[in-house]
N, C-alpha and C positions, 0 to 999 in steps of 0.2 A: 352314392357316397354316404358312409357313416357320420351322424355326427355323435357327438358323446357329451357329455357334463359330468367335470370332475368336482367333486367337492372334496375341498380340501385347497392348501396350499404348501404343505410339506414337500420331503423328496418324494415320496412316489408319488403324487401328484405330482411332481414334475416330470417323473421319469413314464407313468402312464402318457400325459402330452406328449412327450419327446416319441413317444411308441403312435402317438394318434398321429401326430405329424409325417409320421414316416408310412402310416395307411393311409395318408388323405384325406381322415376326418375333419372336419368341421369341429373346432373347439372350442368349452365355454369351461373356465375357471370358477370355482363360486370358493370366495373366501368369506371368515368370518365378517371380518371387516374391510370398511379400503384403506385401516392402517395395517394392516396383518400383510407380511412379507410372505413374498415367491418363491418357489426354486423354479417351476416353472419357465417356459422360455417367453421374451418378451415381444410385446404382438400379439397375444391373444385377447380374445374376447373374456374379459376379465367381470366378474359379477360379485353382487355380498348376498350372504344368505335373506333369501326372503325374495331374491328376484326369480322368474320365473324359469325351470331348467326348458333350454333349445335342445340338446342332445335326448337320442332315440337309447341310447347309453346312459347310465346315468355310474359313475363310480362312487363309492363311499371310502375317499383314502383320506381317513380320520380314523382316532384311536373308537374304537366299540362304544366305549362309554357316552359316545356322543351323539347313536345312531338313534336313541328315543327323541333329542331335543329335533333332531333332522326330519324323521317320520314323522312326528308331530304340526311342524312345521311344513312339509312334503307333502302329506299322504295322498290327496287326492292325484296329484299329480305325477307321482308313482307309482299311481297305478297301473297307467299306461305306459310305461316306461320296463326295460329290461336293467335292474338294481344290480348291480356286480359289486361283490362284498369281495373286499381283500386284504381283512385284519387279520392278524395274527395278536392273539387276546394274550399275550405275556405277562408276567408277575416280572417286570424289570428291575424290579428292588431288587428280587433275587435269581432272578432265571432260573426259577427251580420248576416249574408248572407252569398250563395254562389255566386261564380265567375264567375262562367258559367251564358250563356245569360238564360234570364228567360223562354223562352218556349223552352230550349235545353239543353244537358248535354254534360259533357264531352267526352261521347263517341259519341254520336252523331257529336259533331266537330269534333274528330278524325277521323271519316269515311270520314270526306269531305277533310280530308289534305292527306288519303292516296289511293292507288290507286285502282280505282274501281274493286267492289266485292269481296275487301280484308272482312277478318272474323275476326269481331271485337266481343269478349262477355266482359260485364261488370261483374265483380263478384271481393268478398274480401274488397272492399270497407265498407260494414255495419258491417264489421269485428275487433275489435281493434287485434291491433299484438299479443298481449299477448292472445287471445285466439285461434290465428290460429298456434302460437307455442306450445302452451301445447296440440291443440286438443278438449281445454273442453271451457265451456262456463256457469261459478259458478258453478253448479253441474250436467251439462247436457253436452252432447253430441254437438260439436260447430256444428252448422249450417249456411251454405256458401249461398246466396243468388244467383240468377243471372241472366244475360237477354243477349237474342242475335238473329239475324233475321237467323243464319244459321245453321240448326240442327247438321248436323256434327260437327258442331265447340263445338256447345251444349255439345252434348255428349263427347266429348273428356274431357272438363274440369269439364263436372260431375264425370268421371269414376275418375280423377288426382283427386278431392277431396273426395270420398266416398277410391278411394285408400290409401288414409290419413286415413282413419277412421274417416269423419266428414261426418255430411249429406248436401247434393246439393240440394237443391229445386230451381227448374223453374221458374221465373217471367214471363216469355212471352218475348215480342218481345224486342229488345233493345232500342225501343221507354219508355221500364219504367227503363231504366236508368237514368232520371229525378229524380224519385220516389226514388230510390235507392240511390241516391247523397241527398236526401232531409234527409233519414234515417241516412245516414254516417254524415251529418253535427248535428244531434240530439243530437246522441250518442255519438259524440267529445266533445262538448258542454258540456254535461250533466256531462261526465267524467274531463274537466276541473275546470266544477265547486262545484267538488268533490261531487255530486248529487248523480255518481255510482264509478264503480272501472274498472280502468283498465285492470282488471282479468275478467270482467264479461262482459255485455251488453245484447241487446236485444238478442231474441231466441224465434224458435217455438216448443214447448212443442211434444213429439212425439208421 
């Protein structure tokens, strides 16, 4: 059985749990603090930053900007760990761009802050939360995108999502993490500007 450590306590933290729940993981919450609120569902194994991560998983569902204070705090202990990055680095002031450098993404700068040959996959980002909590995607089966240079790690967070009962398709390396942050800033976009719904987004047809 998988277990995971999410950090974070926003929605996709909760909707990542709602998705661990429905694989059978083993779940650890790690919030900033123990006044810092949930969406998360209640009954978990609830922690504050600085406690040690249980999960073989570790998620990063916090904005980018927070991932130096995290690594820093972390690193040793992420190293043995498979890191899933699933920011979507947006300019919210204006949703005109992403934040990330233009020939790099944000998993890409993640690898360079933490310690070499750690296993970084990007995936859940081209996701909105509301489909990774329900499982469905308008009236199909949600599909989890993903990229990463290290196959085991690969496979680890395919099995943690096809666990869910969603399907995992392969990008390739986690050089199209790029690509991936291009798709997640679309699909925000598009659902802010009530274009789609919340409940739905892109999907591939099976």
């Amino acid at each position: 059985m998988t277990s995971i450590s999410i950090i974070g306590s926003g929605k996709m933290s909760g909707a990542i749990a709602e998705v661990a729940t429905r694989a059978g993981a083993s779940i650890q919450i790690i919030k900033r603090g123990a006044e810092s609120m949930s969406a998360a569902r209640p009954g978990l194994d609830y922690g504050v930053m600085g406690d040690k991560l249980i999960g073989d998983l570790v998620v990063l569902a916090v904005p980018y900007g927070a991932y130096p204070s995290i690594v820093e705090r972390y690193r040793d202990q992420l190293r043995e760990k498979v890191v899933v990055d699933i920011s979507n680095p947006i300019d919210f002031s204006t949703f005109d761009q992403l934040k990330s450098p233009a020939d790099s993404s944000t998993a890409a700068e993640l690898v360079k802050l933490l310690p070499a040959g750690t296993a970084v996959v990007k995936a859940f980002n081209v996701n909105l939360g509301d489909t990774l909590a329900s499982g469905t995607n308008g009236t199909t089966r949600t599909t989890v995108l993903f990229a990463g240079d290290y196959a085991d790690a690969k496979i680890a967070v395919a099995a943690f999502i096809e666990a869910a009962g969603m399907r995992a398709v392969d990008v390739g390396p986690l050089t199209r993490a790029r690509e991936l942050e291009a798709m997640g800033f679309l699909q925000i976009v598009l659902a802010a500007l009530g274009k789609t719904r919340y409940e739905s987004g892109f999907t591939l047809l099976e």
